[in-house]
C-alpha positions as CSV (number, residue, x, y, z in Angstrom):
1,X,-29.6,13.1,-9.5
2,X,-27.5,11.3,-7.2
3,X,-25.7,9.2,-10.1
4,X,-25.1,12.3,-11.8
5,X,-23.3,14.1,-8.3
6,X,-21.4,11.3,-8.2
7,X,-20.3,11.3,-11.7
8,X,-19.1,14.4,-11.9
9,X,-17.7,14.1,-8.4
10,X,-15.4,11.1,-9.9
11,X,-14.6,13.0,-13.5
12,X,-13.3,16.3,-11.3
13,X,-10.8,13.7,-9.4
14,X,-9.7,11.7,-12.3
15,X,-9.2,15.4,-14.2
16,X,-7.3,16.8,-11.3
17,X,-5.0,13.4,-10.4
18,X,-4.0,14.0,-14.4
19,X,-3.6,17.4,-14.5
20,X,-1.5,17.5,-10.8
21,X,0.5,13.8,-12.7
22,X,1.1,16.0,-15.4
23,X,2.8,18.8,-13.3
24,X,4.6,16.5,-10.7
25,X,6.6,15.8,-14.7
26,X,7.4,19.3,-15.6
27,X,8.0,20.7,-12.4
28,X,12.0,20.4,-10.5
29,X,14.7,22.5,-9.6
30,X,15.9,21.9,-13.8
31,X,14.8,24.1,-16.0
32,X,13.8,21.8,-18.9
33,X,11.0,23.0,-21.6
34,X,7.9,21.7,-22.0
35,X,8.6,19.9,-25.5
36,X,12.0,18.9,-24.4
37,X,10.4,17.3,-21.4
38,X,8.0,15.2,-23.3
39,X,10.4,13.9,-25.9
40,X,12.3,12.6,-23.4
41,X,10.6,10.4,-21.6
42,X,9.8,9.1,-25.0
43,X,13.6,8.4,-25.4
44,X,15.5,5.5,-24.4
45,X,19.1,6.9,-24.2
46,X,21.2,9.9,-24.7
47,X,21.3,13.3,-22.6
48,X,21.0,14.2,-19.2
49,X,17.4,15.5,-19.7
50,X,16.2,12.0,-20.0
51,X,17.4,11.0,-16.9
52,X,16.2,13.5,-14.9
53,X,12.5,12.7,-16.7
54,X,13.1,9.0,-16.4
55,X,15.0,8.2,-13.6
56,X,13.9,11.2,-11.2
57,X,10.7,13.0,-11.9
58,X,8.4,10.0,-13.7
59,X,8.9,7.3,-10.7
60,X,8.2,10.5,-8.1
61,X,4.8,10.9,-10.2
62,X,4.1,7.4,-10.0
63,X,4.9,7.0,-6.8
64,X,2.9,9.9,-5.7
65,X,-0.1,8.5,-7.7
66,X,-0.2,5.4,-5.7
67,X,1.0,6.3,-2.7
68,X,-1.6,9.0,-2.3
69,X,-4.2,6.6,-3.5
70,X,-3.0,3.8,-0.8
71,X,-3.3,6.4,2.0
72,X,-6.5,7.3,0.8
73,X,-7.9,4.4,0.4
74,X,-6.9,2.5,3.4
75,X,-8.0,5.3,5.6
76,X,-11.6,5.1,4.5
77,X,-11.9,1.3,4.4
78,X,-10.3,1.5,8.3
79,X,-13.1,4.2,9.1
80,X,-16.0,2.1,7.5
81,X,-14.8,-1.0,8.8
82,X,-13.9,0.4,12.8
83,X,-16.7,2.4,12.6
84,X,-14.5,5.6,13.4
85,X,-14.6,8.4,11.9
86,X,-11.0,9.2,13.2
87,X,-9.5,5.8,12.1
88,X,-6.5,6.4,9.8
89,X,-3.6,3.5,8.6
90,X,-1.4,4.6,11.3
91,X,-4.2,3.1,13.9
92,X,-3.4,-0.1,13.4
93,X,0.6,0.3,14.0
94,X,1.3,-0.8,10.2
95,X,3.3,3.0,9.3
96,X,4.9,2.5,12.7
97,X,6.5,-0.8,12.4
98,X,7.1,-0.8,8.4
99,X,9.2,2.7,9.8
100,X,10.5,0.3,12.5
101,X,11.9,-1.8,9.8
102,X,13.7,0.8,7.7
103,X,15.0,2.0,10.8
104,X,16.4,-1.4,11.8
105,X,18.1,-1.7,8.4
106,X,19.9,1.8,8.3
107,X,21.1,1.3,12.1
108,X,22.7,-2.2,11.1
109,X,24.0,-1.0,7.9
110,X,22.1,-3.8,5.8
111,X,20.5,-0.5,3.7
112,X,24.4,0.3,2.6
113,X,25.4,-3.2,1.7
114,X,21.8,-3.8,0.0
115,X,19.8,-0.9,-0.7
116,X,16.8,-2.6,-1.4
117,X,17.1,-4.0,2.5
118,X,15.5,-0.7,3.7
119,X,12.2,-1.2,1.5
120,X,12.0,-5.1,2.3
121,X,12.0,-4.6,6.4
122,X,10.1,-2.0,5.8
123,X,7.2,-4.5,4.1
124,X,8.4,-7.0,6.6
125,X,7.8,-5.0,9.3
126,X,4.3,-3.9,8.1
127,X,3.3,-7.2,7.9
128,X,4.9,-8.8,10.8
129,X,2.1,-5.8,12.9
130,X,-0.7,-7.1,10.8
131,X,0.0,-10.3,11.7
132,X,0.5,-9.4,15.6
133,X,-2.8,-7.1,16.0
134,X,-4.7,-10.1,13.9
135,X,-3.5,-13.0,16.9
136,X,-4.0,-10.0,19.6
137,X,-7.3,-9.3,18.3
138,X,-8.7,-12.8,17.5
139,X,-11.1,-14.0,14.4
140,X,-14.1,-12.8,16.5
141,X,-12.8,-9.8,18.3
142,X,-14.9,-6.7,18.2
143,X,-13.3,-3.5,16.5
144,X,-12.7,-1.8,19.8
145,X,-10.0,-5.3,20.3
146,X,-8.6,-4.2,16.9
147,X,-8.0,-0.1,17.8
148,X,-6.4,-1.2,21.3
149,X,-4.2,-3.9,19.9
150,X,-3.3,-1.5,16.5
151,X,-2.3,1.2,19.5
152,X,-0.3,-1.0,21.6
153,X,1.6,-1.8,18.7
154,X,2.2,1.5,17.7
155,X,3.4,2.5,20.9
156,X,5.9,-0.6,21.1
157,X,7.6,0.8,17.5
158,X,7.6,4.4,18.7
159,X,9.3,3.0,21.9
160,X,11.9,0.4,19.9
161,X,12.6,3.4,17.1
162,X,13.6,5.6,20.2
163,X,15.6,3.2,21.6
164,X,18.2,2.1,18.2
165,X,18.3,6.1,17.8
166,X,19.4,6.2,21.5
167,X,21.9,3.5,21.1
168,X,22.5,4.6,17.5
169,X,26.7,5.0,17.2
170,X,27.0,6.8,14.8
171,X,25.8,10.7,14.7
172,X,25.5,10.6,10.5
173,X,23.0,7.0,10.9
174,X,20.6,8.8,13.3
175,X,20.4,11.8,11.1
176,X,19.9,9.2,8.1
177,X,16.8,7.9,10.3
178,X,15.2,11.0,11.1
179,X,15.1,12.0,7.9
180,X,14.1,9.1,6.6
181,X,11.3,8.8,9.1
182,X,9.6,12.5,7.5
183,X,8.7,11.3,4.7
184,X,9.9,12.3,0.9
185,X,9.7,11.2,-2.4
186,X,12.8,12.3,-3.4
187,X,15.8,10.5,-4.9
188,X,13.6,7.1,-5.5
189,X,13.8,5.6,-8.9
190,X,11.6,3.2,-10.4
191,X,13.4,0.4,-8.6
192,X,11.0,1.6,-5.8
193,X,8.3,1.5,-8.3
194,X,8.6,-2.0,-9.3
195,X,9.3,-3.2,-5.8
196,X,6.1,-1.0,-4.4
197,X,3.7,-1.4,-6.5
198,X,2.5,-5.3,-7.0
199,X,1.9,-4.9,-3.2
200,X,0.3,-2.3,-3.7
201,X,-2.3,-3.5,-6.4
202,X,-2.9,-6.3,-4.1
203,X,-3.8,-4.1,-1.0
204,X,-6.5,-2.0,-3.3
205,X,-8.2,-5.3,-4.1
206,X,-8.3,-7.0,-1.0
207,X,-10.0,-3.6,-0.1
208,X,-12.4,-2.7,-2.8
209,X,-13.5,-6.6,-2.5
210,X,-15.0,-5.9,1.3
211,X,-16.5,-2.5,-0.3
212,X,-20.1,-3.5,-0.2
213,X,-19.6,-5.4,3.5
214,X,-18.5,-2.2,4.4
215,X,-22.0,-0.9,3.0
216,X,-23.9,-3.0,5.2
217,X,-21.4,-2.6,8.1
218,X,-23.2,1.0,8.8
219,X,-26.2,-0.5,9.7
220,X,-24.3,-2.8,12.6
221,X,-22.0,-5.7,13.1
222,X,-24.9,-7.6,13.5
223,X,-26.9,-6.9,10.8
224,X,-24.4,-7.0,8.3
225,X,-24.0,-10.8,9.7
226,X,-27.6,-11.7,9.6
227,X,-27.7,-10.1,6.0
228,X,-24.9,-12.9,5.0
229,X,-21.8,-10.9,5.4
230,X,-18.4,-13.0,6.7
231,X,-17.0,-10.9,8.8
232,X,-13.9,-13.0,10.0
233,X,-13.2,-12.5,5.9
234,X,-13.7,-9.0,6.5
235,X,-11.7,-8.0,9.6
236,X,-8.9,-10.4,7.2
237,X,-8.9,-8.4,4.0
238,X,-9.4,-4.9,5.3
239,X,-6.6,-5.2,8.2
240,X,-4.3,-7.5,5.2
241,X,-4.9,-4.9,2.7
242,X,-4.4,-2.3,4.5
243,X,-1.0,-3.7,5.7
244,X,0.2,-4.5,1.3
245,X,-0.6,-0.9,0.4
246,X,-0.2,1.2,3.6
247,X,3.3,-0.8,4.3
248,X,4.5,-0.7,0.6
249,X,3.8,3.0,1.0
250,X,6.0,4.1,4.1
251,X,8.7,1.2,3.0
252,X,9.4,3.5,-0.2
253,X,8.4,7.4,1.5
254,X,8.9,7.0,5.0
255,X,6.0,8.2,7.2
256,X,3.4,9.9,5.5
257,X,0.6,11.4,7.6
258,X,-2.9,12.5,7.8
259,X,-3.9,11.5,4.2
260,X,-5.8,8.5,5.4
261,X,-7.7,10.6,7.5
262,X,-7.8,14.1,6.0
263,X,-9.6,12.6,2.5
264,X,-12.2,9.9,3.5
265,X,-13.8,13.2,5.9
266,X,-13.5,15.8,3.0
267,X,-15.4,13.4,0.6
268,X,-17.6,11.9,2.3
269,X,-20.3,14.2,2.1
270,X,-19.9,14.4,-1.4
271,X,-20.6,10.5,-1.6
272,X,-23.6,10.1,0.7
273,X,-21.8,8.5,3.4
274,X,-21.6,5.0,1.1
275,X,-18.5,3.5,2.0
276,X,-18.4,1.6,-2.0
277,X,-18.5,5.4,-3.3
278,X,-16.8,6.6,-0.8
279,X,-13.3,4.1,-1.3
280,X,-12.4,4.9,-5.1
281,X,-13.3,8.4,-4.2
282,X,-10.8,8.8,-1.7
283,X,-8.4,6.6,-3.5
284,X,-8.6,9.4,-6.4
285,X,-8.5,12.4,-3.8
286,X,-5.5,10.9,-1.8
287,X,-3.7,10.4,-5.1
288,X,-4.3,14.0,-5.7
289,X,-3.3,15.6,-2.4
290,X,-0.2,13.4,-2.2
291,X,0.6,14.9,-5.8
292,X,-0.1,18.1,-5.1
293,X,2.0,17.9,-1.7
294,X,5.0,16.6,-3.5
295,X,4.7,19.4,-6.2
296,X,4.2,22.3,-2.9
297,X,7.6,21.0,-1.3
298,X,9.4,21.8,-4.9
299,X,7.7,25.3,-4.6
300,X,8.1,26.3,-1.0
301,X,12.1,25.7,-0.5
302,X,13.6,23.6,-3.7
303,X,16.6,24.9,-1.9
304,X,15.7,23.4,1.8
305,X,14.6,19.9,0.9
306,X,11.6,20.2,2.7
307,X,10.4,16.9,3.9
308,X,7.0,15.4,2.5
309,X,5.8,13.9,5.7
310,X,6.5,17.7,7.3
311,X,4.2,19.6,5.2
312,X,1.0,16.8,5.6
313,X,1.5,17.2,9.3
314,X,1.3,21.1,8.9
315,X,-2.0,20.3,6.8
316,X,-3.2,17.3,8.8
317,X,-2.9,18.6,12.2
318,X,-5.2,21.7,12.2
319,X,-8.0,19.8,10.3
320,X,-7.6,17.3,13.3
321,X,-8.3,19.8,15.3
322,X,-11.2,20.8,13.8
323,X,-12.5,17.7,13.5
324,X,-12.1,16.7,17.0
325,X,-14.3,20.8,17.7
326,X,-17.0,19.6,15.4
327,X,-17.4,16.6,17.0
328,X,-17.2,18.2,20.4
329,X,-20.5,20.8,19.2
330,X,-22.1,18.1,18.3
331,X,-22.0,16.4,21.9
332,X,-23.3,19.2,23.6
């Protein structure tokens, strides 16, 4: 019975990531018919229309796809592996200093001279955290080492992203970085698609290789080591794989919250609390509410450009809430 739950729990993702890829296609501010649509992304030259499928709306699908899924995904290997049910990728500092980069390129003007700079501090700065919290945190560190050291961090690229908006010249740069900082998927081509997603493929198999230690890590740290598991190898690959695919995310959308943390709760019952179900369904059900996120800010205000990053705060922040009631009911 259980095989078949999950089995049908995986087929209704997999439909829904199609049907909401499908959409993310035919839905923009152009009005561009169905059939026109399709033939043009089928077409390698010739009228505007295959631009805007081409260059515009297919690497926002794609990019929405794996974004989604990397935010997804991460978030539940973080909560398996820290054994927190509130862990999410910005925990460990990674969105915060892969924003840091960005931030660092469009103050200094590196992003105008080479506009692939902004996406390649960003990944630098993702992994240049991973690195830190790994030498803060030590080989043999307990998880609690990892959350302080991933929050220390945090704060330091909150405090240094203040600080070059403070000092920040020029009145059209800091706009640049605050909206850069809220997260969109507009205007990226598939530049940012080839750039992104090799790092990201990388990050989803360092973590679906720890996904049965992660099994036995919910019966202890301990345990899981007497039962054979390495976990020096597994505090490497989840907090390394968490830094390809979370950092390759933000270096391409800017800050993207609460999808790390909003999935892994919502399916989790629907898995039986195993964290090797539980990671390729919540890669699947990221994928899908980042899609359907991107296709709700080209709804709500075409005309307003509202910011990605904006309306998963507005979603995140209340389920936060709740979580942090039910957790509270349960205490007493």
């Amino acid at each position: 019975m259980h095989i078949k739950s999950h089995f049908l729990l995986f087929s209704v993702l997999t439909v829904l990531v199609i049907a909401l890829f499908i959409c993310s296609l035919f839905i923009g501010p152009a009005a561009i018919g169905l059939k026109e649509s399709i033939l043009a992304l089928f077409q390698d030259e010739g009228e505007a229309v295959v631009l805007v499928m081409r260059e515009i709306r297919l690497p926002r699908a794609i990019l929405g796809f794996f974004v989604g899924a990397s935010l997804g995904l991460s978030g539940a290997v973080l909560q398996g592996y820290l054994r927190n049910p509130l862990a999410e990728p910005g925990l460990l500092g990674v969105s915060a200093f892969a924003s840091l980069g960005a931030v660092f390129a469009i103050y200094t003007g590196f992003s105008l001279v080479f506009p692939l700079a902004l996406p390649l501090l960003a990944l630098a700065g993702a992994f240049i955290c991973i690195i830190t919290v790994q030498l803060l945190a030590g080989t043999s560190a307990g998880t609690l080492t990892v959350i302080l050291a991933g929050v220390a961090l945090t704060s330091v690229a909150g405090a240094l992203t203040s600080l070059i908006l403070n000092l920040s010249p020029n009145p059209y740069a800091a706009m640049e970085i605050v909206y850069w900082m809220l997260g969109s998927l507009n205007d990226r081509s598939m530049t940012h698609v080839y750039l992104a997603v090799p790092f990201m493929l990388a990050g989803w198999l360092m973590l679906f290789v720890i996904a049965k230690a992660l099994d036995a890590l919910t019966l202890g740290s301990d345990t899981a080591a007497s039962m054979g598991i390495n976990m020096r190898q597994v505090q490497f690959l989840a907090l390394f794989g968490t830094a390809a695919s979370v950092g390759a995310a933000t270096a391409v959308t800017g800050a993207v919250g609460f999808v790390g943390l909003i999935v892994p709760h919502l399916l989790r019952p629907f898995t039986g609390s195993v964290p090797s179900r539980l990671l390729p369904a919540s890669a699947l059900g990221g994928a899908a509410l980042l899609l359907a996120a991107d296709i709700a800010v080209r709804i709500i205000a075409p005309a307003k450009d509202l910011k990605l990053g904006v309306l998963t705060a507005l979603i995140g922040a209340p389920f936060f809430l709740w979580l942090v009631f039910r957790y509270r009911r349960r205490l007493l």
